[in-house]
C-alpha positions as CSV (number, residue, x, y, z in Angstrom):
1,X,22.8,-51.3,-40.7
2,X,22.0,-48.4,-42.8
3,X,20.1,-44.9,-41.4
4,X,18.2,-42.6,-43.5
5,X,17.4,-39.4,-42.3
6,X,14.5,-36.7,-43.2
7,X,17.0,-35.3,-45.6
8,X,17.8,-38.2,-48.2
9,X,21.2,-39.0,-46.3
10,X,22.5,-41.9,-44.6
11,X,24.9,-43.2,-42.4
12,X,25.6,-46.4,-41.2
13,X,26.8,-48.7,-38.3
14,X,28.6,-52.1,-38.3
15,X,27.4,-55.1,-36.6
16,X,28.4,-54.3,-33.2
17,X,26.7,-50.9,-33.4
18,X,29.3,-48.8,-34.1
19,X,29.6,-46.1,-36.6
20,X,30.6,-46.7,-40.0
21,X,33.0,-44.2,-42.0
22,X,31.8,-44.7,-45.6
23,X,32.2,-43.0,-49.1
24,X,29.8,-40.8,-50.6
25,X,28.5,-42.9,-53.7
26,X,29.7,-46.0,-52.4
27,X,26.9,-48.9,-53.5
28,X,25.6,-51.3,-51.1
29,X,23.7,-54.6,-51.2
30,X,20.8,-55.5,-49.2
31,X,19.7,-59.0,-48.4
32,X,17.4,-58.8,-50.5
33,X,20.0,-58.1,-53.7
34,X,18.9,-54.7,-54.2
35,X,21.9,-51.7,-54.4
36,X,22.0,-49.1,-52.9
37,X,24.0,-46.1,-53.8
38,X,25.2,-44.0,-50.4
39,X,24.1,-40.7,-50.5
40,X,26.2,-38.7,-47.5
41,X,27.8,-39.9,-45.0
42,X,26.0,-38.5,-41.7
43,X,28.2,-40.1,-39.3
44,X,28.2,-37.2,-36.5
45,X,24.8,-37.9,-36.8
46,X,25.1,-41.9,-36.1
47,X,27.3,-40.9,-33.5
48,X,25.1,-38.5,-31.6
49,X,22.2,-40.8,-32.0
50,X,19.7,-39.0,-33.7
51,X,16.9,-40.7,-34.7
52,X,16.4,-41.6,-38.7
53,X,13.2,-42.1,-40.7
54,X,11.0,-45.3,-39.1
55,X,8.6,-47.5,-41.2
56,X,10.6,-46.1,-44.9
């Protein structure tokens, strides 16, 4: 699952919920076939639980 905060980064979390280490500029596919190129990698902030962006 991918997070994206007021700021233009993200973090993410695996399928069990828990954070996900990931490299800056590393490019990810949705289901949808669309990539997406990782811009930060907020995971204190995944950890913590602070909220991202809803409805974007």
């Amino acid at each position: 699952m991918l997070y994206i905060f007021e700021d233009g980064k993200m973090g993410t979390k695996d399928k069990f919920g828990r954070p996900l280490t990931m490299r800056q500029g590393e490019v990810m596919e949705t289901k949808e076939r669309k990539k997406i190129e990782l811009a930060g990698n907020e995971l204190w902030r995944i950890e913590r639980g602070l909220e991202p962006l809803r409805g974007r």
